[in-house]
C-alpha positions in Angstrom: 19.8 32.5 -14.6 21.4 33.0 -11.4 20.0 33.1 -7.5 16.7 30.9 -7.1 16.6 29.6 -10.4 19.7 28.2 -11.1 19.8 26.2 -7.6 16.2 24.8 -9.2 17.7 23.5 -12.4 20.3 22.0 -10.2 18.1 19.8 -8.4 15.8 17.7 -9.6 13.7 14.7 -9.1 14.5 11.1 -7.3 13.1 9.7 -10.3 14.8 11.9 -13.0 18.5 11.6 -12.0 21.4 9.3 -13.4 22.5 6.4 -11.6 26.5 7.2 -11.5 27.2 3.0 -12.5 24.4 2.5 -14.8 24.0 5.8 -16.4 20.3 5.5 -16.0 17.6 7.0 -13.7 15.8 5.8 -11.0 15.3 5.6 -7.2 18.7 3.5 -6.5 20.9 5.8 -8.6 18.8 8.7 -6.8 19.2 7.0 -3.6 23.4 7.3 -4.8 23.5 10.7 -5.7 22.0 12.1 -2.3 24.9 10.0 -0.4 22.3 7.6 1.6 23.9 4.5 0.8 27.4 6.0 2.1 28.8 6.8 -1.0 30.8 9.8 0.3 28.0 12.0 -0.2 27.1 15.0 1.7 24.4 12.9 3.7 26.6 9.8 3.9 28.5 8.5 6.8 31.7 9.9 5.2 30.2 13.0 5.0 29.6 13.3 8.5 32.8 12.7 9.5 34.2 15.0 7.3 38.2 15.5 6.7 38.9 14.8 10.5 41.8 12.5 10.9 42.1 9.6 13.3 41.0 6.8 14.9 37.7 5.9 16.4 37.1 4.5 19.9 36.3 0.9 18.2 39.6 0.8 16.0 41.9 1.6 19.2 40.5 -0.9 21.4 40.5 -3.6 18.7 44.3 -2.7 18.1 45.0 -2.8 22.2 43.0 -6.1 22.2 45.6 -7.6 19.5 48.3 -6.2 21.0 47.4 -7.6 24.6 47.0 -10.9 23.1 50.2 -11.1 21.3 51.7 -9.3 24.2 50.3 -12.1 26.8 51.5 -15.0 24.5 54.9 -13.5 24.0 55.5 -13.4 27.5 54.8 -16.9 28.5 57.3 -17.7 25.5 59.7 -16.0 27.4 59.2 -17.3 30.6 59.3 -20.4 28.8 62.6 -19.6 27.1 64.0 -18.4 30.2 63.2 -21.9 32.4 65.0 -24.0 29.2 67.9 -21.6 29.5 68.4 -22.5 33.3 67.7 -26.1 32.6 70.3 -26.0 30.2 72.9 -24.3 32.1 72.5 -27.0 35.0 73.1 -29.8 32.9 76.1 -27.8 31.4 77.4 -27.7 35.1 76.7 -30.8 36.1 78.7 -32.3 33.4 81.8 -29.9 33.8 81.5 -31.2 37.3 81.2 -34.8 37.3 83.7 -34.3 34.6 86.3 -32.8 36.8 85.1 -35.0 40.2 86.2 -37.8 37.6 89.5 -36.2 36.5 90.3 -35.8 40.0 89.6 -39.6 41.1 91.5 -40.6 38.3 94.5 -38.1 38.6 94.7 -38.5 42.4 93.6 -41.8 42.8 91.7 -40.6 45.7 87.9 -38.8 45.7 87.3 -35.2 46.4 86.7 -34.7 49.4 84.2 -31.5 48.7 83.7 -29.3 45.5 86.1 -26.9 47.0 89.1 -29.7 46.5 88.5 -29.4 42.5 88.8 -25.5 43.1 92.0 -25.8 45.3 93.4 -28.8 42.3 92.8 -26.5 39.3 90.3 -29.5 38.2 87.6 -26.2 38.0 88.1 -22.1 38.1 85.4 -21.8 41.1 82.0 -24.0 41.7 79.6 -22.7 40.0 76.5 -21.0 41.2 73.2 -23.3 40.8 71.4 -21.8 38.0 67.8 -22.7 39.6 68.8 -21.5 43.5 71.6 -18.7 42.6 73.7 -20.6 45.5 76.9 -22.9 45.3 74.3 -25.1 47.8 75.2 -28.7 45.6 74.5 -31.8 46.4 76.9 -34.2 46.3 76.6 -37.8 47.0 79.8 -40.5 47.8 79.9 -44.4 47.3 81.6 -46.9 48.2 83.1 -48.0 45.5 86.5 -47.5 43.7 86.7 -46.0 40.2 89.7 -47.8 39.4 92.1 -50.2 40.9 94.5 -47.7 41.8 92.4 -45.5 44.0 92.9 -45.9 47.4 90.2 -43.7 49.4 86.6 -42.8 48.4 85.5 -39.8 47.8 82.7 -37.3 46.2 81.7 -39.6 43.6 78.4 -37.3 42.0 76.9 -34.1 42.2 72.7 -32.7 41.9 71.1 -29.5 42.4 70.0 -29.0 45.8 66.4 -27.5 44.1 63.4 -29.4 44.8 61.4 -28.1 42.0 60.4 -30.0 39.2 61.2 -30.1 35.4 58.0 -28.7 33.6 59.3 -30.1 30.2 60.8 -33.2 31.3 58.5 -34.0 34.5 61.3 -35.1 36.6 63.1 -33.3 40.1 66.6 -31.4 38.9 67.6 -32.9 41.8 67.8 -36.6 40.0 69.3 -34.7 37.3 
């Protein structure tokens, strides 16, 4: 038969139709077939959306909200890196410096009398820039006493950073450093 009565023989009772996991009929496998449950039917939510492709509202602010997040936390990792990179840099600098201030001493049996004098000596290329002010601004601290029996005159005997900020992972000034 074709027109009205083959579309009749086509459908057919809630009760009378197979459940698809089963194999039996009855309401749920009814409730199935029609696509109420969301099985990909032509009533389903599937359905509705049809074959467009893309995102919804909901997924893309749930992936920006990740992102954010991750974002936020990798940048105070980098701060974080950046902070021990300077703190490691100054107490490079300090050591190539109270390295060459003792060279000097030693070699000229007399103190420095500035950083500029281990330039001028060859004890160091040029004084280096403070890593936490971007300035040759050191401080540099002279006592009294002689390093060794030969020394005649006193001089620059130690050198700090002239930056009054305060180590966040070790809790003490850089300038006691």
């Amino acid at each position: 038969m074709r027109g009205p009565a083959r579309f009749r023989d086509t459908m057919t009772s809630p009760l009378k139709t197979k459940n698809a996991s089963s194999g039996t009929g009855g309401p749920i496998g009814s409730i199935g077939s029609i696509g109420l449950i969301g099985s990909g039917g032509a009533g389903g939510m599937a359905g509705a959306r049809g074959k467009q492709k893309g995102f919804t509202l909901l997924e893309l602010m749930i992936v920006m909200a990740i992102i954010l997040i991750l974002a936020t936390l990798g940048a105070a990792r980098y701060e974080q890196s950046i902070i021990r990179a300077h703190e490691a840099a100054l107490k490079h600098d300090l050591f190539v410096m109270r390295n060459a201030i003792q060279q000097y001493t030693l070699d000229k049996e007399a103190g420095p009398t500035s950083l500029d004098d281990l330039v001028s000596a060859g004890y160091l290329r040029e004084v280096p820039r403070d890593p936490l002010t971007r300035q040759k601004d050191w401080t540099t601290s002279s006592d009294d006493f002689l390093a060794s029996p030969d020394q005649t005159t006193t001089g620059i005997t130690d050198v700090h950073s002239s930056s009054d900020a305060i180590s966040s992972f070790e809790g003490t000034p850089y300038s006691s450093w």
